[in-house]
Structure formats: structure tokens, C-alpha cells
C-alpha positions in Angstrom: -198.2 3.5 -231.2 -195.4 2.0 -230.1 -195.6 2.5 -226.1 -193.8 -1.0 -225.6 -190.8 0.6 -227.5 -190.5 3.3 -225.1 -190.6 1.2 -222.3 -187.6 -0.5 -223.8 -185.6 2.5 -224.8 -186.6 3.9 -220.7 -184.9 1.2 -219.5 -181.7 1.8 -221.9 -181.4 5.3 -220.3 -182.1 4.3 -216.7 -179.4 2.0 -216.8 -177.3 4.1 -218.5 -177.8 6.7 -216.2 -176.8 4.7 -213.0 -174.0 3.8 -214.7 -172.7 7.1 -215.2 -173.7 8.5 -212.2 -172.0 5.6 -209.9 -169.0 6.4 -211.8 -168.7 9.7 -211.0 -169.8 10.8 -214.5 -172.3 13.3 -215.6 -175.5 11.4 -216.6 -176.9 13.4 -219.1 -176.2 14.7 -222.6 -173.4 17.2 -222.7 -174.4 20.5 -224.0 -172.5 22.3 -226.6 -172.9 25.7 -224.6 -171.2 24.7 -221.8 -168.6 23.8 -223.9 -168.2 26.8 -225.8 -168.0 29.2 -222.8 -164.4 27.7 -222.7 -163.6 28.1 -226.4 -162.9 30.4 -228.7 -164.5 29.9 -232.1 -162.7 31.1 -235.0 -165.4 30.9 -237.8 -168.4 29.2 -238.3 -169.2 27.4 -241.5 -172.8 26.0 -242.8 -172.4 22.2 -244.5 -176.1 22.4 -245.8 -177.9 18.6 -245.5 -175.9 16.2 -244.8 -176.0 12.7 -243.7 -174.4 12.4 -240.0 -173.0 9.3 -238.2 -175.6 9.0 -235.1 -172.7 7.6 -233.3 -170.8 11.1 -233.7 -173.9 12.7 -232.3 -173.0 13.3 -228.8 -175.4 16.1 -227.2 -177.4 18.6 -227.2 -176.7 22.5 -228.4 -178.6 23.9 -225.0 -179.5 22.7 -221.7 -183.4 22.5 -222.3 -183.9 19.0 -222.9 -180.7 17.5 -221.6 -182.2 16.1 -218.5 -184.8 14.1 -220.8 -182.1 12.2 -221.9 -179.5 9.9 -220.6 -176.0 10.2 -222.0 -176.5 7.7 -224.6 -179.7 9.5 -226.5 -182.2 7.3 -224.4 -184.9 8.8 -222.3 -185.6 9.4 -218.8 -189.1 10.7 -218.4 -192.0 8.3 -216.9 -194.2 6.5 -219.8 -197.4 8.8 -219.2 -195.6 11.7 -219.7 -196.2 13.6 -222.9 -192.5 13.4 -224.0 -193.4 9.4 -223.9 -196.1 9.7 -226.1 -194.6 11.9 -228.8 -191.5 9.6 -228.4 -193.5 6.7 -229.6 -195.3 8.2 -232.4 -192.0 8.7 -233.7 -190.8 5.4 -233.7 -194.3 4.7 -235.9 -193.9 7.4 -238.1 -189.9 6.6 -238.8 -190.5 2.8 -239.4 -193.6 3.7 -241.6 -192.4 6.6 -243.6 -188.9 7.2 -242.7 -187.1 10.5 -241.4 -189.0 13.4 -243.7 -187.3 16.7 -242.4 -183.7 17.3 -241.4 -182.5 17.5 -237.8 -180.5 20.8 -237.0 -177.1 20.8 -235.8 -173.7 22.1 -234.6 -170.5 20.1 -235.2 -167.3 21.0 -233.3 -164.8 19.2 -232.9 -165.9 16.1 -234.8 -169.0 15.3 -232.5 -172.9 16.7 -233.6 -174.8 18.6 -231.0 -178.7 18.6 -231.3 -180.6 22.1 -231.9 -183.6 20.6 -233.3 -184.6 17.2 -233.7 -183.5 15.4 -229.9 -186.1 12.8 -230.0 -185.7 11.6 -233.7 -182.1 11.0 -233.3 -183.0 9.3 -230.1 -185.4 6.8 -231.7 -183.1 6.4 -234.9 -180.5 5.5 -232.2 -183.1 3.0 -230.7 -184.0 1.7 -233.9 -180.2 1.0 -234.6 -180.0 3.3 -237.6 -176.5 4.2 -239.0 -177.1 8.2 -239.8 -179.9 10.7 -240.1 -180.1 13.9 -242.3 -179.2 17.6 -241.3 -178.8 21.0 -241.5 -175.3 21.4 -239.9 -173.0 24.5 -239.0 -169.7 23.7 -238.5 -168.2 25.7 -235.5 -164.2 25.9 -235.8 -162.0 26.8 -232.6 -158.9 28.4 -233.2 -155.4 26.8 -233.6 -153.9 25.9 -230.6 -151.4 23.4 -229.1 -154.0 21.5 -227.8 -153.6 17.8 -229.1 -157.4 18.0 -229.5 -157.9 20.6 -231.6 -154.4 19.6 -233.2 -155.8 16.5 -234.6 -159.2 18.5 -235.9 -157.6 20.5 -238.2 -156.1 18.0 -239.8 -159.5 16.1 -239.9 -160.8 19.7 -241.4 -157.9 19.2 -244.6 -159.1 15.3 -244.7 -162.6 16.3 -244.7 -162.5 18.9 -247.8 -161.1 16.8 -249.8 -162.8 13.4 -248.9 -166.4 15.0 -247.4 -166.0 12.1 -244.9 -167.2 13.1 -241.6 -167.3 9.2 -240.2 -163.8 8.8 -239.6 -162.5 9.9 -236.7 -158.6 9.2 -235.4 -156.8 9.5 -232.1 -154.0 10.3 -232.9 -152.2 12.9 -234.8 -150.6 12.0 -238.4 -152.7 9.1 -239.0 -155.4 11.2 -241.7 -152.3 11.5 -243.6 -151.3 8.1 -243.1 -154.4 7.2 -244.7 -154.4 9.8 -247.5 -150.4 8.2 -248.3 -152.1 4.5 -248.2 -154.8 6.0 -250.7 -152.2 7.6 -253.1 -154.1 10.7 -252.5 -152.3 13.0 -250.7 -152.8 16.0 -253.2 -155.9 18.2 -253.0 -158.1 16.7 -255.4 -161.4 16.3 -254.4 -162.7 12.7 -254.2 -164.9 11.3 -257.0 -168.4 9.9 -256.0 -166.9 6.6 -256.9 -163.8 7.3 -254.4 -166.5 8.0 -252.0 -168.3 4.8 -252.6 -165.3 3.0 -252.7 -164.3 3.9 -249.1 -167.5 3.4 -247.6 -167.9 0.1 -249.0 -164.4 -0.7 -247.5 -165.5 0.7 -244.2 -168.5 -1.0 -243.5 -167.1 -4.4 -244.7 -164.2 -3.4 -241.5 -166.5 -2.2 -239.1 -169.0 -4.8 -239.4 -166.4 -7.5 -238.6 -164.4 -5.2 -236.1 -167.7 -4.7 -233.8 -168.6 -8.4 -234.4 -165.4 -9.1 -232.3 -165.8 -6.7 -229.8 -164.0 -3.7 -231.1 -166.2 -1.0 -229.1 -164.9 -2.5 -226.2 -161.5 -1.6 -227.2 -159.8 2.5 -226.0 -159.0 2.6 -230.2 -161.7 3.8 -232.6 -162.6 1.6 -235.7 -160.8 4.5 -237.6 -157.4 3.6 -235.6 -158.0 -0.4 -236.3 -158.8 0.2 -239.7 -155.7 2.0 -240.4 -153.7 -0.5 -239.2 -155.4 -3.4 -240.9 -155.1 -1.7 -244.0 -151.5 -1.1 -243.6 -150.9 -4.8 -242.9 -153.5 -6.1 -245.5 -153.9 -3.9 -248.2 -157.2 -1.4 -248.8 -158.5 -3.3 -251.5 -158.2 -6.5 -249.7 -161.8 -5.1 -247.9 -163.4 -5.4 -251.1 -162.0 -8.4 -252.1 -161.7 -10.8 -249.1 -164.6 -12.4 -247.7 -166.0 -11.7 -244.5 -164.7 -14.6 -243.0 -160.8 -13.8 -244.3 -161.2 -10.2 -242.6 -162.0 -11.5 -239.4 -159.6 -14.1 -239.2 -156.9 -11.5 -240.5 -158.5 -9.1 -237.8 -158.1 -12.1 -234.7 -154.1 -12.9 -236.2 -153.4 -8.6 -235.2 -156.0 -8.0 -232.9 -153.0 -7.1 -230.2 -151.8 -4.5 -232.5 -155.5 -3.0 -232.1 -155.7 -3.0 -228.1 -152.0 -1.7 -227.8 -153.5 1.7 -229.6 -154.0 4.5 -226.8 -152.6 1.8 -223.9 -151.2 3.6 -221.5 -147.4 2.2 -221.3 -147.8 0.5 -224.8 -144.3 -0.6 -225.2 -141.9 -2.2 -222.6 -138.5 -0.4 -222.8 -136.0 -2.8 -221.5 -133.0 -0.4 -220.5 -130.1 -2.8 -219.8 -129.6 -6.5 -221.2 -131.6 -9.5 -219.2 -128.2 -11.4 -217.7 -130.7 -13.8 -216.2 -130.3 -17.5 -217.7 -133.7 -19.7 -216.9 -133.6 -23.0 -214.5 -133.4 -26.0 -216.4 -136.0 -28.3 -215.2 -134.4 -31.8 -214.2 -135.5 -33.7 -217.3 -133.6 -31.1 -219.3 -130.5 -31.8 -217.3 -131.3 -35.4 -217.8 -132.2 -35.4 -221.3 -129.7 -32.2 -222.8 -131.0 -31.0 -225.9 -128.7 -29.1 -228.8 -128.8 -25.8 -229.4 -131.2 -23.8 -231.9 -129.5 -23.3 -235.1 -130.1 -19.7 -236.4 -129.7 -18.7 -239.4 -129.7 -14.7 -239.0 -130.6 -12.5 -242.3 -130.2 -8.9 -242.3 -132.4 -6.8 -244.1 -130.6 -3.3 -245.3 -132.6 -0.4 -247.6 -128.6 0.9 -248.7 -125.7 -0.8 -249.0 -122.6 -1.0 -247.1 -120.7 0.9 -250.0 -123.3 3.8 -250.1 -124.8 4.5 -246.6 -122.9 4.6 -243.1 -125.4 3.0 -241.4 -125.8 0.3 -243.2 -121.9 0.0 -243.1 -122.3 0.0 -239.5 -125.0 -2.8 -239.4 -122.9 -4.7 -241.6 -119.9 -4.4 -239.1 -122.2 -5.7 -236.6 -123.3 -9.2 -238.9 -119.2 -9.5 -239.1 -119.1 -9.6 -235.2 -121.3 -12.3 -235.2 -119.4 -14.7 -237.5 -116.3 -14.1 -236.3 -117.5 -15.2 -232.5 -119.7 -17.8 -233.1 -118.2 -19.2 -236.3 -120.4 -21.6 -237.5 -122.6 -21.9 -234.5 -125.3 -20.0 -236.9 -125.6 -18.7 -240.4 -126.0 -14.8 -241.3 -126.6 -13.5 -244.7 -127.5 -9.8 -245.9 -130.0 -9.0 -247.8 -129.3 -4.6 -249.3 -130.4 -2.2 -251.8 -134.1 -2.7 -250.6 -136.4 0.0 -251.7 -139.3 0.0 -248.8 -142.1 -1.2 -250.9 -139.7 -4.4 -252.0 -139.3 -5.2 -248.2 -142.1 -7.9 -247.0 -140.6 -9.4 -250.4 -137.3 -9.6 -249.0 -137.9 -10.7 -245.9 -140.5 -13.8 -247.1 -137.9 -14.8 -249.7 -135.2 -14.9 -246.8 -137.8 -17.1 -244.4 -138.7 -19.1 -247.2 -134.8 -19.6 -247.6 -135.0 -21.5 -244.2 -133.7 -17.8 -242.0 -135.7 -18.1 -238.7 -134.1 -14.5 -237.3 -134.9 -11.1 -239.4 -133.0 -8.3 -238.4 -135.0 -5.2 -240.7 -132.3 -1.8 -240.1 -134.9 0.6 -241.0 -138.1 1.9 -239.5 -139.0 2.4 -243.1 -139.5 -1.6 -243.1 -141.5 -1.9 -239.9 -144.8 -2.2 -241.6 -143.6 -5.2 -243.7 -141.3 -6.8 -240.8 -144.7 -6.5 -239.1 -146.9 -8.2 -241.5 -144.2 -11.2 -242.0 -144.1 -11.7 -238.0 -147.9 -12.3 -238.2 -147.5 -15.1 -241.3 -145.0 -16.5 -239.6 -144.9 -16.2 -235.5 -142.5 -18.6 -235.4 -140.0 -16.4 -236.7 -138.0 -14.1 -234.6 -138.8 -10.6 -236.9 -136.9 -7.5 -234.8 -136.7 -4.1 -236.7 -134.3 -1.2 -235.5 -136.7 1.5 -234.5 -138.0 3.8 -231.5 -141.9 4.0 -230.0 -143.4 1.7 -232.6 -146.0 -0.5 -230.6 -146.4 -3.6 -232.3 -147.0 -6.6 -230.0 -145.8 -8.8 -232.8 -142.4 -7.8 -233.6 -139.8 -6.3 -231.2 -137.8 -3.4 -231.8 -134.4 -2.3 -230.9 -132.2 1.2 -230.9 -129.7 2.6 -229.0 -129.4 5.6 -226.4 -127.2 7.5 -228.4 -127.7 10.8 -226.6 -125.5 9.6 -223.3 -122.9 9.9 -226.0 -123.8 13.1 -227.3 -124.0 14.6 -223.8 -120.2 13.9 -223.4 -119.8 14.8 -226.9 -121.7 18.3 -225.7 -119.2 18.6 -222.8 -116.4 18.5 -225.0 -117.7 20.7 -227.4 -118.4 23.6 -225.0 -114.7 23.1 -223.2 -113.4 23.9 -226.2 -115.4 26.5 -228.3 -113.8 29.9 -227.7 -116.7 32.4 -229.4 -119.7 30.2 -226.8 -121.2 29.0 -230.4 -121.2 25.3 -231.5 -122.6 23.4 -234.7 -125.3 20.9 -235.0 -126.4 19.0 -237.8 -129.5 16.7 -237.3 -131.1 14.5 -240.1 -134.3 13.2 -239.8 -137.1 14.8 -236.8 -137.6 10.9 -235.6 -137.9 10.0 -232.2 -134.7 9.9 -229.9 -133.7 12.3 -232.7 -134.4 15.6 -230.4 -133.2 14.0 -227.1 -129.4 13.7 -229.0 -129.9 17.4 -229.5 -130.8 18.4 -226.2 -128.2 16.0 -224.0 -125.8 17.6 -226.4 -127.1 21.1 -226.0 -127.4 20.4 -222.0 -123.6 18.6 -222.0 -122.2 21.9 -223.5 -124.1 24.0 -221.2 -122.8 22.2 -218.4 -119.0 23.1 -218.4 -120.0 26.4 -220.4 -123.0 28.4 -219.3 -122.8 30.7 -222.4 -122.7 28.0 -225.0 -125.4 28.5 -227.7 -126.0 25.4 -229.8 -126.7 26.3 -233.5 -129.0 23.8 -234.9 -129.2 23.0 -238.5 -130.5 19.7 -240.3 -128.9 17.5 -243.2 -132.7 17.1 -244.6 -134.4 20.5 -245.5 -134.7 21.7 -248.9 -132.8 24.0 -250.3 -130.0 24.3 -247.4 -126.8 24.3 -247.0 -125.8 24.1 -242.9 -121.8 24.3 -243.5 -122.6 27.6 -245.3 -125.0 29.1 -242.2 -121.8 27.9 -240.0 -119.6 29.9 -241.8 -121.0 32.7 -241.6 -121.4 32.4 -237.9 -118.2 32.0 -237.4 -118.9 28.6 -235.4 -115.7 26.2 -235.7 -116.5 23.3 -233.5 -119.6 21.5 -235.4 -120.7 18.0 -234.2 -122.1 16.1 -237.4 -122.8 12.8 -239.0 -122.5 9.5 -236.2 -120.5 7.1 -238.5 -118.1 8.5 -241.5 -119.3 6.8 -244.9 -117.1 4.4 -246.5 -117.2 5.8 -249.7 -116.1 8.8 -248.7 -113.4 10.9 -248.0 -115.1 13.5 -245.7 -113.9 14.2 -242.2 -117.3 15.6 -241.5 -118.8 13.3 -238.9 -118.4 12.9 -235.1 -117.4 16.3 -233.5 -115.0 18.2 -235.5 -113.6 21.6 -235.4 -113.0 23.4 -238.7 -110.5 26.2 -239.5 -109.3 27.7 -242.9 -111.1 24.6 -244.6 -109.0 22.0 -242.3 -111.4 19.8 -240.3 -109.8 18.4 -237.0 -112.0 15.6 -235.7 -112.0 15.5 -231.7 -114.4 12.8 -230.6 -116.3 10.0 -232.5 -119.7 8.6 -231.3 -120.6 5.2 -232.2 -122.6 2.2 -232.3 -121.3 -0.8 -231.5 -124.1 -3.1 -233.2 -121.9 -6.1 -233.0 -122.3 -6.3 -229.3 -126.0 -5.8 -229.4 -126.5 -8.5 -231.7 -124.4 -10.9 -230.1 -126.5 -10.1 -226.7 -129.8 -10.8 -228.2 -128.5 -14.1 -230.2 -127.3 -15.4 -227.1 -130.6 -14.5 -225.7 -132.2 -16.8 -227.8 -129.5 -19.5 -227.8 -129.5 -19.3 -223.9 -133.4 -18.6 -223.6 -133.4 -15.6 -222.2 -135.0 -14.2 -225.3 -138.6 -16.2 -223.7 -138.0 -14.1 -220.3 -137.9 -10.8 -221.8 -141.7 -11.3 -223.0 -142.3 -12.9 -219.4 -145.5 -10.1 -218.3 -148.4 -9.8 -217.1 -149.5 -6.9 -219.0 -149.7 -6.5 -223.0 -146.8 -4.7 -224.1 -144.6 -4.6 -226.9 -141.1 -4.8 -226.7 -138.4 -2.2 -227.3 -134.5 -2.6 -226.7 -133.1 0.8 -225.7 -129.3 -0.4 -224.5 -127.0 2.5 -223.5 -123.5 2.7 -223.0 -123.9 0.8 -219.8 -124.6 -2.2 -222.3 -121.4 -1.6 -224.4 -123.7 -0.8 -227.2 -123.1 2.8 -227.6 -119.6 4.9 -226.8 -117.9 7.6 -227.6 -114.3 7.7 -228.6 -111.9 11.0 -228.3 -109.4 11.9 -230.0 -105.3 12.4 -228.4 -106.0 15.9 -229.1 -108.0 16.3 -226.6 -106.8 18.4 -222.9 -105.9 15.9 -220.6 -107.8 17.9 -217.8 -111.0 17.8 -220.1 -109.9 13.7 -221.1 -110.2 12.9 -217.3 -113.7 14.7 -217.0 -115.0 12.8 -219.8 -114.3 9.4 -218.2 -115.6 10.4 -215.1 -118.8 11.5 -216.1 -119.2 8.4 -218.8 -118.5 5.9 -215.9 -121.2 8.1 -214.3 -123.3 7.4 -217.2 -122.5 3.4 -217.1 -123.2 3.1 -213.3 -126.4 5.0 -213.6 -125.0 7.4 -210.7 -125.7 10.3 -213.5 -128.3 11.0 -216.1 -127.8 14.0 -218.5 -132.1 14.6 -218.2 -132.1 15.8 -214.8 -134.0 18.7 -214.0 -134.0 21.7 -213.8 -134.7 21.9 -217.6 -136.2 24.7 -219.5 -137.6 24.7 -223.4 -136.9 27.4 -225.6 -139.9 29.7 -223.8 -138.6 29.3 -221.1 -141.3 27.2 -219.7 -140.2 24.3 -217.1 -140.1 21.4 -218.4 -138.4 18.7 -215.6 -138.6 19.8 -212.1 -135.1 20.1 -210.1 -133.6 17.2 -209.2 -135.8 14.8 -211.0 -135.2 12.7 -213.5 -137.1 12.5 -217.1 -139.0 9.3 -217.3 -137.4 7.5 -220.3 -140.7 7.5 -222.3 -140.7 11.7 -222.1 -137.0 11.4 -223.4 -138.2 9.5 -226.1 -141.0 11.9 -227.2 -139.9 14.9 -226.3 -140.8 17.1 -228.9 -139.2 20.3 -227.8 -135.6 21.9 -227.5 -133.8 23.1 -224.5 -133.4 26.7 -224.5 -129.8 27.2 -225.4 -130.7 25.4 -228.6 -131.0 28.2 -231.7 -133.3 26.9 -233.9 -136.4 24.6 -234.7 -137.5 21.3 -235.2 -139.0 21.7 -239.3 -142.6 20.9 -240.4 -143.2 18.2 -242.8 -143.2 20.8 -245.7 -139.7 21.7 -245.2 -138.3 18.4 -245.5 -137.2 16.6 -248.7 -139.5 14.3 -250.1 -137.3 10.9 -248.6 -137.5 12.7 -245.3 -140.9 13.4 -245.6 -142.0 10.1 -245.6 -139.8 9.1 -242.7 -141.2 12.1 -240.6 -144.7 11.3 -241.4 -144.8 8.1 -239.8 -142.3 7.4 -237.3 -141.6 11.3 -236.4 -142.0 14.2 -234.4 -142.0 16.9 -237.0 -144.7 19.5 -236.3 -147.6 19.9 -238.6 -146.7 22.4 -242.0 
């Protein structure tokens, strides 16, 4: 009998318990009742025996035995109590003859509550085991909005497919991140082979993961593993050796603590104008410039796609003012699997700047910044948290709040047109400053909201019918074509009269951020304390967004405009300021205050003179789809 054991295990709980209860914490196991008093359960399921992850079992189903237990499975009665005694039988008979009949539990939510079989799992959690066998019923809460149970359903799709139940995310989209990564996104159940397959690949992750401290981390393994096998391939856990994974694992193991951070990326708002002190040996001894040699990285190409047209526009800027100072070349036509390609072919080419125009590339910008960290790798994106590159966009909605203003001046039925492409971030805050611009000069205005990328639609059609003249479209007109349908445009017996063009002005944001790195400035912008990735959101303040009208335009309306954009420039005015309702009605930003720029960023919601939706994932076309998936806000089908 293994008294000594229990001993051992007593003093597991006791500390636990005053660890739990000096925080503040309840020290016991939670119990599944008290937690279904505040739910409503939709069905319950039976799963029959199964093997379950002790580290997913969490509690207990009732409050009988909780107090025997600390909050980590290990127990808190005295040694001469008959609990203690049965205790170490049990650690005996499991080492002897292993676990002979099933523990019973509930699962909700993802986590295992005990019925029968407390003081098994808490000797196979002594004992360091990985799972024990059960009889589990699966309790299912109804949908709701609730991030929470948000995130389980789509664990529930993973699960009946895979029968996983040992991977659990924390954040929403990334079980169908994993299912893309897989090439199994249909809903073909997985072979016992698949299952192997992934298991293997798990434990060769986790092992090295907790070997370098990973449950320290707010991320769970599933999170880390997702992103390692983004970076370094699935089958790379099969076929690297231990020692490769954990050296792959210490080159990203920012990327892993940045997951769940709170303020995980460092938006920097306006352009550093601050040039560092040159020490006196520097003055002394003057050194030469860097030479850059600057590559672009482009999925179209200028001919085909405006915004590559518009990227390219910007590369021109920057030979024609700083000549040859540095090199630029462009590298187009790059289909997103081709991209790490592209990029090590332009670094192996002697390029020690990548400029990647798509958040399609970020992944393989990403993995080429952690080969090569002493290449400056910058991909034009929004919220992406990776410590290793930096990201860059532009707050195009300032723009489209003017654009707005101008729209509901001169709509005369109180309806205006908006087409929208892809539900990405910063995507929904261009509809709302537009939506909230209109409503400011025209309390009636109702903003009709259609997008580019759905299947089987045709916005110009639903316009028409609507009667709604004034549309606001497309940011930058395509080269190849001859459409007038971009900017803000009003249309009348098939004649399109366009009234104000926003734009991008890329050539001045690259220009700042290669003198950045010319002057040094580039090393001050990473100057923190705190581990953050870094995001350039420049507005019209920074030159790098504008909006130009056309001489059709009302002088009275003219003269509005540039007040309220030097408003915008100075920082005297920002288009979120509260009061601002959703759709329901709900409040969303309190009078008079301003939306944090994060919530802007995020916002997954429309203001309630918008008339429509933001579309699922199933509504999109396939292209779409895979943009939405990973960098969007698109709500689940």
C-alpha cells in the first residue's frame, strides 16, 4: 500500500489549495451543476467508452466530493482518513493491473466532469498518466453569441469528423485552419491511420512544447501547434528530429506567447519623425548609408488587378526620389502557395527589404523573416500578430467618412449604394464611417450594402431596382479597364458620373518607412518594453490616404469637406465617436467617446442605418473564402 504516495499527492493539493485561495480563487474542483444552473442544454449525447485527456478533466459532476479535492485532482483529507486509504490502494492496484472499469462522465464545453471514478482519475493524474477510459455523455448548450460556446460548435463539426477530443483552441476559425492545413475540410470521416497520423504528430509537438515551458504560456499546445505547422509544414513532426522541432520551436517561440496577449500588436497611428542621436564616435567616424535593395512581392499584376497597379505606383515613387540611392524590383503573378518561393529567390538575389501586398502571403513572409532576421520582411495586412514581421495598411475609412458625407448631401430618394469585397478586418469600419458620414449631413440616409464577392450576385442589378443612383464602389479604377465604376459615382440612364475618388497614396508610405531605415528610425519603432508586434495604420494625417472630389461637386458641400478632412488630419475630429448604435439598436460607443482604434479594427458589426449583413463563409466564392477564413471577420455559415 502506497501510503507514502498519498502523502506526496496531500501535499500537491495543500499547496495548490493555498495558492488558489490566496488568489482569490475557489480551491476546489468546480462542479458541473453549478454550472448548468446557468445554461441551457440543448441535447444530450452518449459517446460510449472513450479514452479522455486527464488534462481536459476539470471537475466533478456534483458537489459531494469536491471538497476532497484540490482544484488540480489532488486530495485534501488527513492520511488516516479512510479516503487516504482507499486512495492508496488505488495507486497499487493501477500500477499492478492497470485501470479495469471505466470512469463516468459529462463533457460540456470541451472539459470532463467526474460522476464516478474521482479518485482514479486523481491517482492516474498523480501517476502522470496521459488519459483514462469512460462512459461519457456529451451535454450541448444551445447556440449563442457567446465566444465560448461559439468556438464549441465548431470543435463539435471538428470532432465528428476527426473523433479528436484532445485538441482544444482559443480562438475561433482556427479548427478550420487546421482542417485547410490537412486538405480535409470536407466531411469525410478520418481513417484510423489519419487518426494515428495526427496523434503521432501531436505528441512529437507537445513533448518538445512543454519541455520548453509551454504550460507556462496563456496559448494552449493546440494554438502553438497550429502555428508551427503553418510555418513548418505537418509532416515536418514526423519527419524532423526532436532536436530540429525544438530549435524550430525557440526561432518562433514569440509568435507562441503573442497568442491571447492582451494588446498583441503595437498600432503606430502617425509616422515616428524622431531621428536618433548620433553618438560622438559616429560623428567622428561617419559611416555610409545602408544600400537597400527593395523587392515587391504582388499575387496579380499591374495589368490585371488595381491594387496591385496601385502598389506598383508606389515602387515608381520610390525610384523616382531616391534614384539610385536603392534598388526596387517586382516580383507579380504569385499564386499564394508559390510565395515563400518568391520571396527566398528575391533574398537569395541579394534584396534585404520584402514588401509582400497581400495578407494571402503573410504566412510565407513570416516563415522567410524567421530564416533570415536580418531581412526587413513587411506584409500589407490588418491584426496579424506576428512578432517577426511588421505589417502595414492604411485607415481608409477617414476617407470614406467624407466620402459618406458627400454621398448623403447629394442623394435625393435618402438611399445610397455600397459595394464591399472581402469581410476582412478594417473592411466593416469603411462601411460604417461611410454609413455614419452620410448620416451626418442626412439623418434619413439608408446605406444599401451589397458585396463584390458572394455567389451568385449581381449588386448593380439590386441597385437598380432600388432605385439608388449615388453608389460608392471599387477604391482604385483597374487599368485594364474602361469602367467608371469605382470611387463614389452617381448613375442615371446608364451614365456613371464619378464625384469623389478615395485613394492610397502608397508611394508616400514607402518612402516614410525607407527613410526610416536609412535614417534609423526604423530601430526606434521596435524600441518597447513589452512584446508586441508591429502594425502601421497611417491615416490621412500621414499623406497616405486622401480623398479627391470631383469639380462637380457644390461649392457649399466642397468647403464642408475640407473642413471636416483638416478635422480629420489635426485629430480635432474622429468619425467613431459615440453615440453609435448597431443594427439592434444596441449601444455600442457611449456619447462622446471615442472607439479605441483596436475596436475599429474588429468591429464585427454595422451601424444601424446600414441595410444589410456581413456574409458567412458559405456565401462567399471560393477565392474569398479562403481570405475570410483566415484574416476575416465573416461569421460562422
Amino acid at each position: 500500500m502506497s501510503m507514502e504516495d498519498y502523502e506526496k499527492a496531500l501535499k500537491l493539493g495543500q499547496k495548490k489549495y493555498r495558492e488558489q485561495a490566496s488568489s482569490g480563487n475557489y480551491p476546489y474542483l468546480p462542479v458541473l451543476d453549478d454550472l448548468l444552473a446557468q445554461t441551457d442544454i440543448e441535447t444530450r449525447t452518449k459517446l460510449g467508452t472513450i479514452d479522455i485527456p486527464l488534462d481536459l478533466i476539470v471537475g466533478t459532476s456534483t458537489e459531494g466530493r469536491t471538497t476532497a479535492f484540490a482544484s488540480n485532482f489532488m486530495p485534501l483529507l488527513e492520511e488516516k482518513s479512510e479516503f487516504a486509504t482507499k486512495w492508496s490502494q488505488l495507486v497499487d492496484a493501477l500500477i499492478e493491473e492497470g485501470q479495469r472499469d471505466p470512469v463516468i462522465a459529462y463533457e460540456f464545453l470541451g472539459r470532463y466532469y467526474i460522476v464516478e471514478g474521482n479518485k482514479r482519475v486523481s491517482v492516474s493524474k498523480y501517476l502522470g498518466s496521459v488519459s483514462v477510459y469512460g462512459t461519457v455523455t456529451r451535454l450541448v448548450p444551445k447556440r449563442s453569441d457567446d465566444p465560448e460556446i461559439k468556438l464549441y460548435y465548431e470543435y463539435l463539426e471538428f470532432y465528428e469528423v476527426s473523433k479528436i477530443n484532445y485538441v482544444w483552441f482559443s480562438r475561433e476559425g482556427s479548427y478550420r485552419r487546421l482542417m485547410s492545413i490537412l486538405d480535409n475540410c470536407t466531411n469525410t470521416p478520418w481513417t484510423q491511420d489519419e487518426q494515428a497520423l495526427f496523434r503521432s504528430s501531436w505528441l512529437a509537438f507537445n513533448r518538445e512544447f512543454s519541455a520548453l515551458g509551454g504550460g507556462q504560456l496563456a496559448c494552449t499546445p493546440a494554438d502553438a501547434m497550429l502555428i508551427y505547422i503553418e510555418l513548418f509544414d505537418y509532416a515536418s513532426l514526423l519527419e524532423d528530429t526532436p532536436a530540429t522541432i525544438r530549435n524550430n520551436m525557440t526561432k518562433i517561440w514569440d509568435e507562441f506567447v503573442l497568442v491571447n496577449k492582451d494588446e498583441s500588436v503595437a498600432l503606430l497611428m502617425v509616422p515616428n519623425e524622431e531621428t536618433p542621436k548620433k553618438s560622438i564616435f559616429s560623428k567622428l567616424l561617419p559611416s555610409s548609408p545602408e544600400h537597400l535593395r527593395v523587392a515587391f512581392i504582388h499575387n496579380k499584376t499591374a495589368e490585371t488587378s488595381a491594387w496591385t497597379y496601385g502598389h506598383e505606383l508606389g515602387r515608381a515613387h520610390l525610384d523616382q526620389v531616391f534614384g539610385d540611392t536603392i534598388e526596387t524590383c517586382c516580383i507579380d503573378n504569385i499564386e499564394p502557395g508559390d510565395a515563400y518561393d518568391a520571396i527566398e529567390q528575391a533574398i537569395a538575389n541579394g534584396y534585404n527589404v520584402i514588401f509582400t501586398t497581400t495578407p494571402e502571403f503573410v504566412n510565407d513572409s513570416l516563415k522567410s523573416a524567421i530564416a533570415h532576421p536580418e531581412i526587413r520582411v513587411l506584409n500589407c495586412s490588418l491584426n496579424i500578430p506576428h512578432r517577426y514581421i511588421r505589417t502595414y495598411y492604411g485607415r481608409m475609412y477617414e476617407a470614406k467618412f467624407l466620402s459618406g458625407v458627400m454621398a448623403g448631401a447629394l442623394t435625393r430618394n435618402n438611399k445610397i449604394g455600397y459595394i464591399a469585397d472581402y469581410p476582412i478586418y478594417g473592411m466593416t469600419a469603411n462601411i460604417n464611417a461611410f454609413a455614419l458620414g452620410a448620416k451626418m449631413v442626412n439623418p434619413d440616409a439608408k446605406v444599401y450594402l451589397e458585396w463584390s464577392t458572394l455567389k451568385d450576385s449581381d449588386p448593380y442589378e439590386k441597385f437598380r431596382k432600388e432605385d439608388i443612383v449615388i453608389i460608392s464602389d471599387k477604391e482604385m479604377i483597374n487599368p485594364s479597364s474602361h469602367s467608371r465604376e469605382f470611387g463614389l459615382y452617381a448613375e442615371k440612364n446608364n451614365v456613371k458620373t464619378n464625384l469623389a475618388m478615395p485613394i492610397w497614396h502608397w508611394g508616400v508610405f514607402y518612402e516614410r518607412i525607407i527613410r526610416s531605415i536609412l535614417n534609423g528610425a526604423w530601430k526606434l519603432d521596435d524600441e518597447t518594453d513589452d512584446l508586441q508586434a508591429l502594425n502601421y495604420w497611417w491615416g490621412m494625417s500621414a499623406g497616405v490616404i486622401d480623398l479627391i472630389d470631383s469639380d462637380k461637386i457644390p461649392a457649399g458641400l466642397e468647403q464642408l469637406m475640407n473642413i471636416l478632412k483638416a478635422s480629420i488630419c489635426n485629430n480635432t475630429f474622429v468619425p467613431f465617436t459615440g453615440p453609435l448604435y448597431n443594427q439592434e439598436q444596441e449601444l455600442m460607443c457611449e456619447a462622446q467617446q471615442i472607439m479605441e482604434p483596436e475596436d475599429v479594427i474588429v468591429m464585427d458589426w454595422l451601424v444601424d442605418n446600414v441595410v444589410g449583413t456581413i456574409p458567412t463563409l458559405d456565401e462567399l466564392v471560393k477565392d474569398a473564402r479562403k481570405v475570410a477564413v483566415h484574416y476575416g471577420i465573416a461569421p460562422d455559415a
